[in-house]
C-alpha positions as CSV (number, residue, x, y, z in Angstrom):
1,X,8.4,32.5,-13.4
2,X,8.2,32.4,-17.2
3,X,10.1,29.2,-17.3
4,X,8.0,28.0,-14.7
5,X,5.4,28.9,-16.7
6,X,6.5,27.3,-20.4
7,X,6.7,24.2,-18.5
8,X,3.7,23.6,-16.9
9,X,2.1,24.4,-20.5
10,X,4.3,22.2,-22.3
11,X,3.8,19.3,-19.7
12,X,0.0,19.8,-19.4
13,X,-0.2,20.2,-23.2
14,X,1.8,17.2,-23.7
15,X,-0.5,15.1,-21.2
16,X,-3.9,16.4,-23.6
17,X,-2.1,15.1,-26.3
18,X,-1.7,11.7,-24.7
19,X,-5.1,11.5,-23.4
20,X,-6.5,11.9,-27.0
21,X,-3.6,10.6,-28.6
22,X,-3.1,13.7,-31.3
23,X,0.4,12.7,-32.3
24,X,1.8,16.3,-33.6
25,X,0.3,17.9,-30.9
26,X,2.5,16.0,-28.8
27,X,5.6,16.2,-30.8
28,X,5.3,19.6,-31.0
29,X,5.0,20.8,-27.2
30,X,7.2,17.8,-25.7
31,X,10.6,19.7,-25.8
32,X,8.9,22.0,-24.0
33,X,9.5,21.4,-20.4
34,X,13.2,20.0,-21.2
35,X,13.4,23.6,-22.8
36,X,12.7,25.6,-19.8
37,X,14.9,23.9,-18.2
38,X,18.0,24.6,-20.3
39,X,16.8,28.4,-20.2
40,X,16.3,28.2,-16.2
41,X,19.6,27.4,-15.9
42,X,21.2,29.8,-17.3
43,X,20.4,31.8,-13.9
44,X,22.4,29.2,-12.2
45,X,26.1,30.0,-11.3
46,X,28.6,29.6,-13.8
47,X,30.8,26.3,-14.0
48,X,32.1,22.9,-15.5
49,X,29.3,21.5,-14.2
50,X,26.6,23.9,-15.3
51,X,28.0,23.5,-18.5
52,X,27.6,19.5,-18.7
53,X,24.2,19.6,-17.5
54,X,23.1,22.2,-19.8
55,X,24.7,20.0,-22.8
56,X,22.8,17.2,-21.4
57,X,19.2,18.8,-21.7
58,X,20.3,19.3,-25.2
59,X,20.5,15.9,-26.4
60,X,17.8,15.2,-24.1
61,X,15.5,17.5,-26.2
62,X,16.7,15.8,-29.4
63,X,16.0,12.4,-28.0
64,X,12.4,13.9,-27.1
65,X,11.5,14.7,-30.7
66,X,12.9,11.8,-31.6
67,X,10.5,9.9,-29.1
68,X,7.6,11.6,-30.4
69,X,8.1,11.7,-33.9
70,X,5.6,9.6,-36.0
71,X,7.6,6.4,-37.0
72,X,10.0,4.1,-35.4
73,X,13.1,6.3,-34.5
74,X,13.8,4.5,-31.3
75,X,17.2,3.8,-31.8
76,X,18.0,7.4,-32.8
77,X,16.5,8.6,-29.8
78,X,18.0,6.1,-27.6
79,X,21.6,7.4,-29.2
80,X,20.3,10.8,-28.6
81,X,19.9,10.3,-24.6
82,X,23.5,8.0,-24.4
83,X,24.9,11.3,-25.2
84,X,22.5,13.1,-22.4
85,X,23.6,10.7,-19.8
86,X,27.5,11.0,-20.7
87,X,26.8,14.5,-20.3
88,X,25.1,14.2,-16.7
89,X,28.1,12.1,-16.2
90,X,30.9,14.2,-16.9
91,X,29.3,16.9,-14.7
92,X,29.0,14.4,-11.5
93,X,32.9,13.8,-12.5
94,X,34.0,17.5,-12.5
95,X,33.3,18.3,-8.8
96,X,33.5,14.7,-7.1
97,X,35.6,11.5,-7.9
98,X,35.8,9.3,-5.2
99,X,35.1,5.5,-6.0
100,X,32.3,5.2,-3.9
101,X,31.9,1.7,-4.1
102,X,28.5,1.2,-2.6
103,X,27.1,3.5,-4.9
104,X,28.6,1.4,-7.7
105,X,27.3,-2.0,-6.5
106,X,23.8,0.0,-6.6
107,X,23.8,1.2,-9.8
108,X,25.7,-2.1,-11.6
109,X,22.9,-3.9,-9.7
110,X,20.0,-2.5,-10.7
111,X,21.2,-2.2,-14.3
112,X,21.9,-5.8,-14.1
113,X,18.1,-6.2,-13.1
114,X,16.6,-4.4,-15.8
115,X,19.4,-6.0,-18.3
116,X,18.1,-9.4,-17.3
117,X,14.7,-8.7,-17.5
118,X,14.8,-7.3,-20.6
119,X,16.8,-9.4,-22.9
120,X,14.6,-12.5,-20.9
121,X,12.0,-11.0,-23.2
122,X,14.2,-11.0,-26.8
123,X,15.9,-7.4,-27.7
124,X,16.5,-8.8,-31.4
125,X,19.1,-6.3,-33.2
126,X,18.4,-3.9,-30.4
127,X,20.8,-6.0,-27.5
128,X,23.8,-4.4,-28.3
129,X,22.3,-0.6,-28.2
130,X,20.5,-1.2,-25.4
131,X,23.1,-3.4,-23.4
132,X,25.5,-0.1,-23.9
133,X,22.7,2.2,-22.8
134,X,22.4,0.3,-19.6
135,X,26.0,0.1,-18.8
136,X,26.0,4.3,-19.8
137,X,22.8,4.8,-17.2
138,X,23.8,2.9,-14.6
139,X,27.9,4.7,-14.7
140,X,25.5,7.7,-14.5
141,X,23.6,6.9,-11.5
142,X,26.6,5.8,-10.0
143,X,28.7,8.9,-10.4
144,X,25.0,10.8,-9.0
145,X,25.0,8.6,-5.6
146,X,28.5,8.8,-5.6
147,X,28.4,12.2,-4.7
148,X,26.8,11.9,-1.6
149,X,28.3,12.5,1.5
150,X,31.0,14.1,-0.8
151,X,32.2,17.4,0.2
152,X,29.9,18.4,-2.9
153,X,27.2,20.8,-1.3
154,X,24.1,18.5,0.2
155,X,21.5,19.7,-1.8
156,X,23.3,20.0,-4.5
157,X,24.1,16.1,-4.3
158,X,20.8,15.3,-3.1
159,X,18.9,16.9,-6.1
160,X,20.9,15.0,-8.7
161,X,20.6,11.7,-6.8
162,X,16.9,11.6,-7.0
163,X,16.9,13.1,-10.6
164,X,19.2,10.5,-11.6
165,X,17.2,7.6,-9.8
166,X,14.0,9.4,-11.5
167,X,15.4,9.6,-15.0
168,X,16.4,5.6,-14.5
169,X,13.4,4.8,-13.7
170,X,11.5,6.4,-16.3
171,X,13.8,4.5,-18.8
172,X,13.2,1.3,-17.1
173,X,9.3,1.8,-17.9
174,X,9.9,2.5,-21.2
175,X,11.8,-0.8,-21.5
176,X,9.2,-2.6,-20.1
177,X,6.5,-1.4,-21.5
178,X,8.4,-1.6,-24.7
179,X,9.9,-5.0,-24.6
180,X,7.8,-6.4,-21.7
181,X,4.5,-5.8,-21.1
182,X,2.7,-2.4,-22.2
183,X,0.1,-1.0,-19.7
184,X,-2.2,1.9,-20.2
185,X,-0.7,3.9,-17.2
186,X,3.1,3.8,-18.7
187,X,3.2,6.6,-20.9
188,X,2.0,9.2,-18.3
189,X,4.1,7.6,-15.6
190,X,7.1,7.4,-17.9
191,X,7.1,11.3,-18.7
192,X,6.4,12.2,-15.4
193,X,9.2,10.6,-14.0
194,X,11.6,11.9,-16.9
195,X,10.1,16.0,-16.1
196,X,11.0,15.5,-12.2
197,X,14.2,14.1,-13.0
198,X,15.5,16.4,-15.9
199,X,14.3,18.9,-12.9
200,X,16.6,17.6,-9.8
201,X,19.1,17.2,-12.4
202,X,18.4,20.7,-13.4
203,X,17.8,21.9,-9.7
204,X,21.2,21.0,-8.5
205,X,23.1,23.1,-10.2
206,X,22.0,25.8,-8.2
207,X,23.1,24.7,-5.3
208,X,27.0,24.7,-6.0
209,X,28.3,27.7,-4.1
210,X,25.1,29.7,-3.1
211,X,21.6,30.1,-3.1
212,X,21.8,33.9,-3.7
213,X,21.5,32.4,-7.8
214,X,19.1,30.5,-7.6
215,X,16.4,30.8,-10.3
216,X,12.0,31.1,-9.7
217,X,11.8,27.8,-10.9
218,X,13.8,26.2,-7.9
């Protein structure tokens, strides 16, 4: 409950912030959910892939301040969550590694999408970092859906799935609204999306051998 708890402050904190745009009110309490997380899962059972996830929410919570902080740091944060997602994807690798060629056409596809829409619209100096972000994403989601129908527990493969589609497509908002078109709604729906999918992420660690571990925030 106390992570639970440090969460839902953080997140509702963060969301006052946007709504009346106090910049170091919302660098300060966005780690915040990302945070519980990493101490939530410390309940969760011991493993490789415990390990990799929890390495993950740590370069996720540097990309976050570097995301908030006042100035253009873009790039540094992007860097920051190429590491996250190399993370997630060395945990999807330690407990399934079947091709899963379905999967891969999936994820290659829709990174192909956003890829295409995106430098449609100019990336300037920024095609090269972005262009290896996608190709780091999509290997991520790929490796996520890959484990489906694996004999990786169901809801443990389940949970990352959608945490891994989440996470895309909270980065595919912030490209848009970055490179695209920027709309009033994005910066609520693009957090949003990033909590719930840091939390399936999160979630389906739980669910390797038992859910005697599980944690209150599951």
């Amino acid at each position: 409950m106390p992570w639970l708890i440090l969460a839902l402050m953080g997140a509702g904190t963060f969301i006052y912030g946007l709504t009346t745009h106090a910049t170091l009110l919302c660098l300060l309490v966005k780690p915040l959910p990302v945070l519980a997380l990493l101490g939530w899962l410390h309940d969760a059972p011991p493993s490789d892939y415990r390990r990799w996830i929890s390495l993950g929410l740590i370069f996720s919570l540097v990309g976050d301040v570097l995301l908030a902080w006042p100035g253009d740091l873009f790039i540094f944060g992007l860097g920051a969550f190429l590491f996250a997602h190399l993370a997630y994807l060395k945990a999807y690798f330690s407990d399934c590694r079947r091709l899963a060629l379905l999967p891969l056409v999936l994820a290659l596809g829709v990174g192909a999408v956003l890829l295409s829409i995106l430098i449609s619209h100019g990336l300037g100096d920024l095609l090269i970092p972005v262009v290896v972000y996608a190709l780091v994403i999509s290997a991520m989601l790929w490796r996520a859906l890959a484990r489906l129908g694996s004999d990786v527990p169901k809801r443990s493969a389940w949970l990352a799935a959608a945490g891994a589609a989440s996470f895309v497509f909270s980065d595919t908002l912030i490209g848009i609204n970055r490179f695209v078109v920027t709309f009033e709604a994005a910066p609520y729906l693009l957090i949003s999306t990033y909590w719930l999918g840091q939390w399936g992420i999160t979630a389906s660690a739980f669910h390797q051998t038992t859910r005697a571990h599980e944690g209150q925030l599951g």
